[in-house]
KOLBA-186885 format. One record per residue (C-alpha): x, y, z; residue in three letters. Coordinates in steps of 0.02 Angstrom, whole numbers, plus 32768, in hexadecimal, padded with zeros to 4 digits. Example, Ala and Ser with C-alpha at 12.3 -4.5 7.8 and 13.67 -1.06 7.14 Angstrom:
! KOLBA-186885
82677F1F8186ALA 82AC7FCB8165SER 
This chain:
! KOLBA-186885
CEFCD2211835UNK CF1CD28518CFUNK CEF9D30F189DUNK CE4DD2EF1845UNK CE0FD28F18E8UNK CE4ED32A195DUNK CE03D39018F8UNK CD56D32618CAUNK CD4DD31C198AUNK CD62D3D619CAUNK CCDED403193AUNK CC55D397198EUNK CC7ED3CF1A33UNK CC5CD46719EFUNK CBBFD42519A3UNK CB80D3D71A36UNK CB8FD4741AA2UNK CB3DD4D81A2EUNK CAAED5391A7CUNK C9E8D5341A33UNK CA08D5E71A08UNK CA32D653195FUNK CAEAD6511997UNK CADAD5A819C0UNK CA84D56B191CUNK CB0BD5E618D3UNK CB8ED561193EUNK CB2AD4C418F5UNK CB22D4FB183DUNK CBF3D531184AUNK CC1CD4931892UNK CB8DD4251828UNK CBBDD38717ACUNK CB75D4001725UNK CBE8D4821753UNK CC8CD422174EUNK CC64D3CC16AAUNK CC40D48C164EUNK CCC1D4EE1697UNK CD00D4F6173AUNK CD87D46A1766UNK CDAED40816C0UNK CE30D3A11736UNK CE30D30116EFUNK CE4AD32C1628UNK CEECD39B165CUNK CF2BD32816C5UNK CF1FD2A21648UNK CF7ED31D15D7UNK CFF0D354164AUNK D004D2E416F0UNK D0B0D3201722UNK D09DD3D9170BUNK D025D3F817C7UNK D05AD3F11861UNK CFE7D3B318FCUNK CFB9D43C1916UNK CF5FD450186FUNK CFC9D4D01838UNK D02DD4EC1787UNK D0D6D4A217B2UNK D16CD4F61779UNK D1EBD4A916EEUNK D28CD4671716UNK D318D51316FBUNK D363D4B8167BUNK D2ABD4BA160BUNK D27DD5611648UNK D32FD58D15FDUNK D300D53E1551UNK D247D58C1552UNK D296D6371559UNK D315D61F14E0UNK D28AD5F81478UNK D22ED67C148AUNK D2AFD6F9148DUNK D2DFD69B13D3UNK D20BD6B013A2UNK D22FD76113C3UNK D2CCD77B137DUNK D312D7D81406UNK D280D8651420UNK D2C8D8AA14CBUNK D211D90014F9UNK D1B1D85214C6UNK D220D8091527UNK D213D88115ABUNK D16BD85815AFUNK D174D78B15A0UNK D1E2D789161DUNK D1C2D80E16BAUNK D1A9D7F8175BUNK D11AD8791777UNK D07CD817179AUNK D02CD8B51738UNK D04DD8EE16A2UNK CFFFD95D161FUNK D05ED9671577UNK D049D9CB14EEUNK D03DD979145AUNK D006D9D213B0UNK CFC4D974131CUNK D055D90712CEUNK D0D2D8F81357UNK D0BCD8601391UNK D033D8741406UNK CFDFD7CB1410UNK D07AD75D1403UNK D0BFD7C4148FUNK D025D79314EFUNK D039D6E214C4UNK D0E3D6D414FEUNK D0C0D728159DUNK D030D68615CBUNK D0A9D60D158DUNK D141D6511601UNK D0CED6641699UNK D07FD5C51686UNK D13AD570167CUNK D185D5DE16FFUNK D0E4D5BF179BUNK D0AAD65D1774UNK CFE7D6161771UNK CFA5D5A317E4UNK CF36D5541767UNK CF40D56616ABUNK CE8ED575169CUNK CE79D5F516F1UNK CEA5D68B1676UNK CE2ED6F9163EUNK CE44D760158DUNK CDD7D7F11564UNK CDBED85114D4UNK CD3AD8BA1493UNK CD1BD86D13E3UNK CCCED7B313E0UNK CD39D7951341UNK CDDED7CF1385UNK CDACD7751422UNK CDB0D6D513BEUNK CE3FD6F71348UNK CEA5D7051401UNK CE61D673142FUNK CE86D6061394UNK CF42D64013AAUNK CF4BD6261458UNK CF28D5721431UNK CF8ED55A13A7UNK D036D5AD13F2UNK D033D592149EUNK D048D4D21486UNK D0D5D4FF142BUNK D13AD55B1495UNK D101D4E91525UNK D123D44514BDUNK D0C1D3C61471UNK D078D3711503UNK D025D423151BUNK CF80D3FB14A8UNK CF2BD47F1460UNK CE90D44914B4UNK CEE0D42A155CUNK CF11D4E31547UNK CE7ED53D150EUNK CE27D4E91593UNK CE85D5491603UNK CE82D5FA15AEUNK CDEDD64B158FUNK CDDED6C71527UNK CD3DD72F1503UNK CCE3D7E114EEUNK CCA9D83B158BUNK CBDDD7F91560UNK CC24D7651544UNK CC72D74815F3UNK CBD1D7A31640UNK CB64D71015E6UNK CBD4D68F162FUNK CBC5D6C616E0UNK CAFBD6ED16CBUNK CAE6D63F167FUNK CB27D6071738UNK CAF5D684179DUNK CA6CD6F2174CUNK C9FED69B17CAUNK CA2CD70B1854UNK C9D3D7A51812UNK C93ED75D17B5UNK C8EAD6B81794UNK C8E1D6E016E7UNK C988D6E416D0UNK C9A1D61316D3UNK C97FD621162DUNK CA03D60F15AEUNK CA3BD6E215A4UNK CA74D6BE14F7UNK C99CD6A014D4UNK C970D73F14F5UNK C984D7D61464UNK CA0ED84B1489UNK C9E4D90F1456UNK CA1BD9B1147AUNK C9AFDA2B14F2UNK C992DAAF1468UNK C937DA1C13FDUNK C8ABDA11148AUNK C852DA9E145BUNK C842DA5A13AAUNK C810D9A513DFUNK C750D9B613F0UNK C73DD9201472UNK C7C5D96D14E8UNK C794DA0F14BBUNK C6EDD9EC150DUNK C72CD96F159AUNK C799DA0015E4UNK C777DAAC1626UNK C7B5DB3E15E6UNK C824DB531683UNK C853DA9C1681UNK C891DAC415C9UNK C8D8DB6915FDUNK C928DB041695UNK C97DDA871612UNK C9ADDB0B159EUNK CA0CDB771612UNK CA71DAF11632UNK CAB1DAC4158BUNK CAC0DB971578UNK CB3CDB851604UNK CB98DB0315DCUNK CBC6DB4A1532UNK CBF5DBEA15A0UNK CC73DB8E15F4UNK CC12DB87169DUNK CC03DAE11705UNK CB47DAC11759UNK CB5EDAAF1813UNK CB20DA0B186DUNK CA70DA5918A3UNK CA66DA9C17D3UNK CA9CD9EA1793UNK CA19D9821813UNK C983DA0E17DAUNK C9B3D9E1172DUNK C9BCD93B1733UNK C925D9171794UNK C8D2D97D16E9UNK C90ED900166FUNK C8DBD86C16F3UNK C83FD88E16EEUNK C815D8E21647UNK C889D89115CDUNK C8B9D7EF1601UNK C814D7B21605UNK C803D7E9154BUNK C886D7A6153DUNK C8FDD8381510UNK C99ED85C1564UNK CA06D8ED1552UNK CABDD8F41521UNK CAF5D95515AEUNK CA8BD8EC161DUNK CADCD85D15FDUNK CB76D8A0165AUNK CB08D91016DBUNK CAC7D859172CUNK CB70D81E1744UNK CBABD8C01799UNK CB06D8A217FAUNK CB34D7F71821UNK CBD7D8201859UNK CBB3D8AC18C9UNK CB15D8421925UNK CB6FD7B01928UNK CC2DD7CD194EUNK CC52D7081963UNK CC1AD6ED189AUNK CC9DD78C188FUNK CD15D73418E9UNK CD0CD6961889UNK CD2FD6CA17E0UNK CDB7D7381822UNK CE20D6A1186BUNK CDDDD63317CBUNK CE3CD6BD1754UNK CED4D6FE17B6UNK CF07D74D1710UNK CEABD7CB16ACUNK CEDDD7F315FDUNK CE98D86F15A3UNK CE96D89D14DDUNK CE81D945148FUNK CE7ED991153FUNK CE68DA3714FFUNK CDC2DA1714CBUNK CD83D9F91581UNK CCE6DA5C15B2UNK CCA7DA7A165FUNK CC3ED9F2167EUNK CCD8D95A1626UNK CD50D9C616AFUNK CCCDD990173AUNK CCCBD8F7171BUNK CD74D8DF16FEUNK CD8BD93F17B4UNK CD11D8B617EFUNK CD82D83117B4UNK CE20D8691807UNK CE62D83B18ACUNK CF03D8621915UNK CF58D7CE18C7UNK CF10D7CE180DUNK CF83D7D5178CUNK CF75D84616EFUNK CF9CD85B163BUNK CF4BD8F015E8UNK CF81D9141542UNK CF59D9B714C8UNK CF78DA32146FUNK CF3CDAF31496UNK CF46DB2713FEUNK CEBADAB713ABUNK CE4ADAFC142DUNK CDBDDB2613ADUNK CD28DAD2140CUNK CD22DB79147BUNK CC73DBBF143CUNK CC26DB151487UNK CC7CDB15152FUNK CD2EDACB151FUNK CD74DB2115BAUNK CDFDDBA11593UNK CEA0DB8915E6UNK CE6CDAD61616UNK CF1DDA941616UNK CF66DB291681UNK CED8DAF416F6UNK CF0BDA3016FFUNK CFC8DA4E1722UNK CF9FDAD317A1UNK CF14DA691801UNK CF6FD9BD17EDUNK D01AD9E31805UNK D035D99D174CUNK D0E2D9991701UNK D0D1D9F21650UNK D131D9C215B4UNK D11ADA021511UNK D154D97F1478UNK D1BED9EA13FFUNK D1DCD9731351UNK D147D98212CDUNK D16AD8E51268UNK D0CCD90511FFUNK D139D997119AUNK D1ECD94811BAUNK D217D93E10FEUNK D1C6D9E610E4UNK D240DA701131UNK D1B7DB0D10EEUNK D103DAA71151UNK D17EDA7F11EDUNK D1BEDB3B11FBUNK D108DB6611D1UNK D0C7DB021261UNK D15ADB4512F8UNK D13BDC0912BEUNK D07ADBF712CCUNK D09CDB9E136EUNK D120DC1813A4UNK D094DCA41373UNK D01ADC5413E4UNK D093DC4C1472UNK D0DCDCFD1482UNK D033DD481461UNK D079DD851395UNK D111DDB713E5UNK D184DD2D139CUNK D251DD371374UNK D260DCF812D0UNK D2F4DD04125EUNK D2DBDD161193UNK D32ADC6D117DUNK D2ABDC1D11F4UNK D215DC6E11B2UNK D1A1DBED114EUNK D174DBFC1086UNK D0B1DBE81084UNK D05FDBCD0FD1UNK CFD5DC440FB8UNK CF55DC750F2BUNK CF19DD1B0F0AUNK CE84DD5B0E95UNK CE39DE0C0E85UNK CD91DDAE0E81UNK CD51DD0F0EDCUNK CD3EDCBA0E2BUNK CDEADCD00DFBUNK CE0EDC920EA5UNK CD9CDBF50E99UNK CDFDDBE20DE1UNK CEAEDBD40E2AUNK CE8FDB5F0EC4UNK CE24DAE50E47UNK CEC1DAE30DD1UNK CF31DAB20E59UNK CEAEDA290E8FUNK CEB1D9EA0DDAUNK CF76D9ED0DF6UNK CF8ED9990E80UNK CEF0D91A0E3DUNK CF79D8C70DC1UNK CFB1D8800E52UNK CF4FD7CC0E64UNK CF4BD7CC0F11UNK CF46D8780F6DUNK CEB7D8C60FB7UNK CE8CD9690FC9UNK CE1ED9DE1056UNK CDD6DA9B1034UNK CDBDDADE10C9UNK CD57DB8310F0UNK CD3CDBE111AEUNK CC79DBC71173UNK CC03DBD310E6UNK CBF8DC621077UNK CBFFDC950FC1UNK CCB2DC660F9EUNK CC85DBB30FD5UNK CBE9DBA40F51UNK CC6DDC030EC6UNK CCF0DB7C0EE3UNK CC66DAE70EE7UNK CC19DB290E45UNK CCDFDB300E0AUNK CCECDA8C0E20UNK CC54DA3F0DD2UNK CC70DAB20D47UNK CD20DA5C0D20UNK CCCBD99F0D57UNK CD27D9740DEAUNK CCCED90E0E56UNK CCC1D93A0F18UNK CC76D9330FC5UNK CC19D9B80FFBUNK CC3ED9C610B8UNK CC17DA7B10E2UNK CB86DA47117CUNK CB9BDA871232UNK CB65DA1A12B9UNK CADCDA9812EBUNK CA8EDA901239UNK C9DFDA571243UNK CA01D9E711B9UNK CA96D97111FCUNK CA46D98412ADUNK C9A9D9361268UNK C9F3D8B2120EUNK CA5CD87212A7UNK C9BBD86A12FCUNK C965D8061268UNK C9F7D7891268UNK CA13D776131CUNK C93CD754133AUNK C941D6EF12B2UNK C9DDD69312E8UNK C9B4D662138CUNK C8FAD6351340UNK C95DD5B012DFUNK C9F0D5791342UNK C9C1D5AB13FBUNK C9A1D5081439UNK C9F2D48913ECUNK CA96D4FC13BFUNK CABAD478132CUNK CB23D4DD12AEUNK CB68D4871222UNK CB7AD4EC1175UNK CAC5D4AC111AUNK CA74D4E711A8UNK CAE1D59B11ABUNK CAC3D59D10DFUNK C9FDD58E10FEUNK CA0DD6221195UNK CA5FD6921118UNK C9E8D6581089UNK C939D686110BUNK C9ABD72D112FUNK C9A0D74C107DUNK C8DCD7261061UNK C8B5D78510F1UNK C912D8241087UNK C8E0D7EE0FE1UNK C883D87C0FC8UNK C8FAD8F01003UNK C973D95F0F71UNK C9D0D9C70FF6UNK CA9CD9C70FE4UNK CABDD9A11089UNK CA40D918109AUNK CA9DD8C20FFAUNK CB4CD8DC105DUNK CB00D88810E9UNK CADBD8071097UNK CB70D7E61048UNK CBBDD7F41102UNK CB57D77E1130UNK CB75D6DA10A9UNK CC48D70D10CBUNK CC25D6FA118BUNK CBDCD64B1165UNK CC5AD60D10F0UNK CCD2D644117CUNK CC73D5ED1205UNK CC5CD55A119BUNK CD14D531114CUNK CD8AD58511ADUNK CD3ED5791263UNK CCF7D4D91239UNK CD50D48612BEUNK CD04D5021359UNK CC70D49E13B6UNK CBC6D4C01389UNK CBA1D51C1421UNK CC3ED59313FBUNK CC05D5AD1341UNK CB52D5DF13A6UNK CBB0D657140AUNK CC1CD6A613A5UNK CB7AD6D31317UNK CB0BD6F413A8UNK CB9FD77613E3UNK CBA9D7C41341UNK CAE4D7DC1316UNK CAD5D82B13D8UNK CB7AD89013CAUNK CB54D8C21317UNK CC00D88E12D0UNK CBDFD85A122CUNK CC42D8F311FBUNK CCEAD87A121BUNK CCB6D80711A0UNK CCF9D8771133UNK CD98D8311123UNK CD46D78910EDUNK CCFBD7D01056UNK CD45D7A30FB7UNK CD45D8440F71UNK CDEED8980F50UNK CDB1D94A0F5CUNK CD66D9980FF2UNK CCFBDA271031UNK CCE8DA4A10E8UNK CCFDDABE1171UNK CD79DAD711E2UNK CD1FDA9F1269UNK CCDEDA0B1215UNK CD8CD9D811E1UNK CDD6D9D21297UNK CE1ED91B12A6UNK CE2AD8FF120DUNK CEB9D8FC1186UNK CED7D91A10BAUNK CF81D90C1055UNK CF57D9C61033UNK CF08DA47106DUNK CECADAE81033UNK CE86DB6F10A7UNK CE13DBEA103CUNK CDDBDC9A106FUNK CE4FDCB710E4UNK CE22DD4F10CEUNK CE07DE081136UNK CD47DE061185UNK CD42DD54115FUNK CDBEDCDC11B2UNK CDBCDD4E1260UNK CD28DDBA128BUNK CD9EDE3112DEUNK CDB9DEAC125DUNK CD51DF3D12A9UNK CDC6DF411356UNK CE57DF3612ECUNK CECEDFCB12D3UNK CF08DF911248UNK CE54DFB611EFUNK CE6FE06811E5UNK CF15E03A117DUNK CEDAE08710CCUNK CF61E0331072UNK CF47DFF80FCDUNK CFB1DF3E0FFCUNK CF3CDEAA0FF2UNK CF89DE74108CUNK CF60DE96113DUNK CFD4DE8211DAUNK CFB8DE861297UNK CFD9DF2412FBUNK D077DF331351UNK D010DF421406UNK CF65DEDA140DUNK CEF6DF1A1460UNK CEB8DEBD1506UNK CE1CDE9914A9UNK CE49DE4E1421UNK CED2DDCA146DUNK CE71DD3414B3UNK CDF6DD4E140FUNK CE98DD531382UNK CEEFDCB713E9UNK CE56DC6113CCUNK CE36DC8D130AUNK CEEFDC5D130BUNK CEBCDBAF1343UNK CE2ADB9312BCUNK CECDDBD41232UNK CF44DB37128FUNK CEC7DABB1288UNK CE96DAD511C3UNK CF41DAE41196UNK CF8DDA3E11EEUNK CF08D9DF1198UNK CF78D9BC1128UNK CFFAD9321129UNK D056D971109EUNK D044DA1F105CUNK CFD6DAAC1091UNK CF9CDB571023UNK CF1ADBD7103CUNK CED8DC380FD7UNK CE6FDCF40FDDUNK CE3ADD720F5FUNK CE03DE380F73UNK CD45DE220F4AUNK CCE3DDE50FE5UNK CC0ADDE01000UNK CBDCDE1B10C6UNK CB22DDBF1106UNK CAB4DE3110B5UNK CB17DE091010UNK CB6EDE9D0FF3UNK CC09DEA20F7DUNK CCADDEE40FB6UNK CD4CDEEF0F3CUNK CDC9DF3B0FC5UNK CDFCDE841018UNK CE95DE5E1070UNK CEF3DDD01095UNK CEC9DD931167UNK CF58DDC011E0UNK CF5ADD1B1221UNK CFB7DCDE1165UNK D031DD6D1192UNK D079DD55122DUNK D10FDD6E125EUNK D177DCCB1213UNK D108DCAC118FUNK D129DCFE10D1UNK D0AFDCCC104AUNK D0E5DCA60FA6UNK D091DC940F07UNK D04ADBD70EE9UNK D08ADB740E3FUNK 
């Protein structure tokens, strides 16, 4: 009870000496009733939960040694010894980045490393811990664990609510909504409204929206445009470039009510550089950062992380270079070099893939394509270490399509397993292979869309208008009212016969049964957010893994995040799977081998470019919790549709450590 009333009475001190000013209606809305009861200082719940675990002071008090001792020993037994996890859990470094490919632990790691600092007095207040990731799903598939393990390791009287009070875990627009619902103010009137009210679109879709279209100039548009051109170029906006911009969608947009992705992260950078003491705040409220997929960080998510770090914030950024395939759209290159070097971080790199540890050929597979990656194709592999990768060859792209359907309807018998084609990108070999598989009645998904299709970017937009049309206000979500949504999605496209449209679709009703069964226990207002999140951020694509269907057909790109039993990587082919071909050496090789193999020297040119291709290869392949293949043939179509019969097989299946071998 001390606490709370030493607390309750320094916050209306505060109040009361709040001036009649924006900073002081900034003190009077931090320190409000309406404040405390959303977000701020959820005191009395926790204590309630947890009375003996503060000191006076308000801060998380340490456990007896002799619990500490037992925590550890149970973590160390969660991990079964993993010296880097452990490494990890357990450091001293306030900052840390880790590297952390897919299916080495990564997120339990990350788990562990809240629950020890919470029990050691590492955090001054368990609420205060702030998780970012890029994807809204993943974001809430972090959450959802966070709250179901970290009671665990903690012990009972830790409950899951208690804790995810405390950690909160989001997507960069997600975090940028929370702190313009509270302080949006400060830069416009218009932003008191709700933020999650106003349509979210891209800059390039102005031009084809005839009321903005006609609202702005065509230097205001030009204005906007150059800075989503530069962000995809890797290049951060300076202050004076960010206010200009801003100011644009102030008075242009908001008042149509539109709002612009990047905008909704510009403001907060705006906020925080006009009004250091909002800055301030949320960097004592979160005195440790964690960030997901850090990799995938563009310039203006590395600003505002920058924004959120002080002298004494701690840090937990976790990636993996080598799924780096967001580059084209601005993920910064070299972003964890960067971090370490600017922060002083403490780098560890996890080293046991238990995804493939009962599969010695997909484990060796994954080290030598890592190894690749990390000496620049310069690797020291021994014959005994080098991995077995099951391939399929055809002369032509039917007989091709023909051998990677049989193995589908082979690994079909299976009841359960499911089963991802990936491609780099469209093309003929992706139709031949769709036509192969209607032709022998196996049902699939067709995912083969790109976020920048007009199609998918369209229907985001329908769903997300429509969305907030129906559930902006009241933000009751229950699963008849998500069944009629999906139902006046449908009516609205009833007269549509397009093949992406129909995928959409069928994205759509899985998301819903998702949201409605297993996330029926999320508050209204979350299920609101996290839809919301996915119509703006045009993520539909992840519902993919809630489909029912056991065969599908996506990109690469598309498939990032997600996961099949198997995998098979078609076209992996010379021309098609890297772009490269025409600095290559190698090209001028006339032999008659259908395979094709790096240069001994690269040159300079072609390094940064292959790494990255090299990437795009990772990714596809460790898709796959089980088994991976690929598959290529010698006939290939260019753009303008002309036939070629002289195909090889990429370098990037050749590398040194990887031997192909015929597929059963």
């Amino acid at each position: 009870m001390y606490l709370r009333s030493y607390q309750m009475s320094m916050m209306m001190m505060r109040l009361s000496s709040a001036k009649c000013t924006p900073l002081g209606l900034w003190q009077r809305r931090m320190f409000s009733w309406d404040g405390l009861s959303a977000n701020c200082y959820q005191l009395t719940s926790y204590l309630l939960v947890m009375p003996m675990q503060f000191s006076r002071r308000g801060r998380w008090r340490a456990l007896p040694n002799a619990i500490l001792a037992e925590l550890k020993a149970k973590i160390s037994k969660q991990h079964e010894g993993d010296e880097k996890q452990l490494e990890v859990i357990f450091s001293d470094s306030p900052r840390l980045i880790v590297e952390a490919p897919a299916g080495y632990g990564k997120t339990t790691t990350m788990i562990s490393r809240i629950a020890y600092l919470y029990a050691s007095g590492g955090i001054p207040n368990p609420k205060r811990i702030l998780g970012l990731t890029f994807s809204v799903n993943a974001a809430l598939k972090v959450k959802r664990e966070v709250a179901e393990k970290l009671p665990v390791l903690l012990g009972e009287q830790n409950s899951p609510v208690a804790i995810g009070e405390k950690v909160t875990v989001t997507n960069y627009h997600g975090f940028c909504k929370g702190v313009l619902k509270k302080y949006g103010y400060l830069i416009s009137d218009v932003l008191r409204k709700d933020v999650n009210l106003f349509k979210a679109i891209s800059e390039s879709e102005i031009s084809r929206r005839q009321d903005l279209n006609t609202t702005l100039s065509a230097s205001e548009t030009q204005r906007l445009e150059g800075i989503e051109t530069s962000i995809k170029a890797s290049s951060a906006p300076d202050a004076q470039t960010i206010h200009e911009y801003n100011d644009i969608v102030i008075r242009k947009l908001l008042p149509l009510e539109y709002i612009t992705h990047n905008a909704v992260i510009l403001f907060v950078l705006d906020i925080f550089a006009r009004f250091p003491e909002v800055r301030k705040f949320y960097q004592s409220y979160y005195p440790l950062l964690v960030v997901d997929e850090f990799q995938d960080t563009n310039c203006i998510a590395w600003s505002l992380l920058e924004s959120m770090i002080s002298v004494h914030t701690q840090l937990v950024f976790l990636g993996d270079p080598l799924q780096r395939i967001y580059g084209f759209i601005g993920a910064l290159p070299d972003i964890m070099s960067t971090a370490t070097s600017k922060y002083g971080m403490t780098q560890i790199a996890l080293v046991k893939n238990y995804r493939f540890r009962n599969n010695p050929e997909m484990l060796k597979l994954d080290a030598n394509i890592r190894a690749n990656a990390a000496t620049c194709f310069d690797p020291k592999i021994t014959d005994s270490d080098t991995a077995r990768l099951p391939a399929f060859w055809g002369s032509t792209q039917k007989e091709e399509a023909c051998k990677v359907i049989a193995k589908v309807q082979s690994l079909l018998q299976d009841d359960t397993s499911k089963i991802a084609i990936l491609f780099r990108g469209r093309g003929k070999n992706a139709e031949i292979v769709e036509a192969e598989l209607s032709n022998n009645s196996i049902p699939y998904f067709y995912g083969m869309f790109t976020d920048e299709d007009l199609d998918y970017v369209e229907f985001h937009n329908k769903c997300q208008e429509m969305f907030i049309k129906r559930f902006g206000k009241s933000k009751n979500i229950n699963k008849k009212a998500l069944i009629a949504f999906a139902e006046s999605i449908k009516t609205a496209y009833s007269q549509s016969n397009m093949k992406t449209i129909d995928s959409l679709l069928y994205l759509l009703d899985a998301l819903v049964e998702k949201v409605s069964v297993d996330y029926s226990d999320l508050l209204s207002e979350d299920k609101y957010t996290l839809l919301l999140d996915i119509f703006e951020n045009r993520q539909l694509k992840q519902a993919m893994e809630y489909v029912d269907s056991r065969v599908i057909l996506s990109t690469v790109h598309g498939a990032k995040g997600l996961e099949w039993d198997y995998v098979i990587l078609s076209d992996v082919e010379q021309w098609v799977f890297t772009f490269l071909c025409r600095d290559c050496p190698s090209l001028r090789n006339t032999s008659s081998s259908a395979f094709c193999k790096l240069p001994k020297t690269l040159p300079e040119q072609m390094k940064n470019p292959i790494l990255d291709d090299l990437c795009v290869f990772y990714v596809g392949l460790t898709r796959a919790r089980k088994q991976a293949y690929l598959s290529a043939s010698a006939e290939r179509f260019n753009a303008r549709g002309q036939r070629f019969t002289n195909g090889k097989i990429c370098c990037l299946a050749l590398v040194d450590g990887v031997k192909l071998v015929e597929a059963d």
